[in-house]
N, C-alpha and C positions, 0 to 999 in steps of 0.2 A: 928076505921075504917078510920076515916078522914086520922091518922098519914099512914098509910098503903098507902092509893093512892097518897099522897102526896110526899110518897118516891117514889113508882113507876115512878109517871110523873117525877120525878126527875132525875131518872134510864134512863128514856126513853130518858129526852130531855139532858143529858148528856153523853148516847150512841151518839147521834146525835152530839154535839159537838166536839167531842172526832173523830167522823168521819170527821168534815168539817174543824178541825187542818187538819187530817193527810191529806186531798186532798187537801187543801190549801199547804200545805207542799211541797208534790209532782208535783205541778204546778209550786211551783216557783222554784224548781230545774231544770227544762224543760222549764222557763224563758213564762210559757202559763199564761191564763188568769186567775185571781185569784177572790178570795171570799173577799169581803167585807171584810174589819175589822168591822165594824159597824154589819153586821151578826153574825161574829163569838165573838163578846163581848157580841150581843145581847144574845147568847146562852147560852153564858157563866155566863152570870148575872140575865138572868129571866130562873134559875132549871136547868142551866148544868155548872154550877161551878167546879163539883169533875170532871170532866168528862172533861173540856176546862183547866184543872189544869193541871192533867193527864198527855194530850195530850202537852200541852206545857214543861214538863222535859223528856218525852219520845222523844219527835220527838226534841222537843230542837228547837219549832220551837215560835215565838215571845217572847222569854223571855229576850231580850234586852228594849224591848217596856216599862217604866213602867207604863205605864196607862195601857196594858193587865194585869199585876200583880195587881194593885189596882182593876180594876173591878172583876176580878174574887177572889178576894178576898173579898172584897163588897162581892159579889154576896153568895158567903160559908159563911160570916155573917150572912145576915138575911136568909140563905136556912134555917141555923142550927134553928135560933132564932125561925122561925115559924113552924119546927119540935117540938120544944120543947114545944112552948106554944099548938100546937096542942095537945101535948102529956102528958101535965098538964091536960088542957082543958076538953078533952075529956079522 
């Protein structure tokens, strides 16, 4: 059960990332006001990795940056690591 919600919130806060790429994206095409970097790493590194991964080869949008490639990379590290031991674990 743990591995179950653990994917969820995962799902959840990686929809969300995946969101705040693409309206970051869209803003700064329109030169408006944008989203934190410091947000959208944060999202990407605490359970929306796949989902700020995603959103960065789709929309094509921070993947010059590479400190967003290391944390969200980071971040797909230990999602997986603590899937896994969850899923020993329990």
């Amino acid at each position: 059960m743990p591995v179950l919600i653990t994917l969820a919130a995962y799902a959840v806060i990686s929809l969300i990332a995946f969101v705040l790429y693409f309206a970051d994206k869209k803003k700064a095409q329109k030169n408006k006001w944008r989203i934190k970097e410091a947000t959208l790493l944060g999202f990407g590194f605490f359970g929306g990795a796949v989902g700020a991964l995603l959103a960065m080869k789709i929309f094509r949008h921070k993947t010059k940056h590479w400190y967003f490639w290391a944390v969200n990379i980071l971040g797909l590290i230990w999602q997986i690591a603590l899937t896994v031991f969850l899923f020993i674990k329990y």
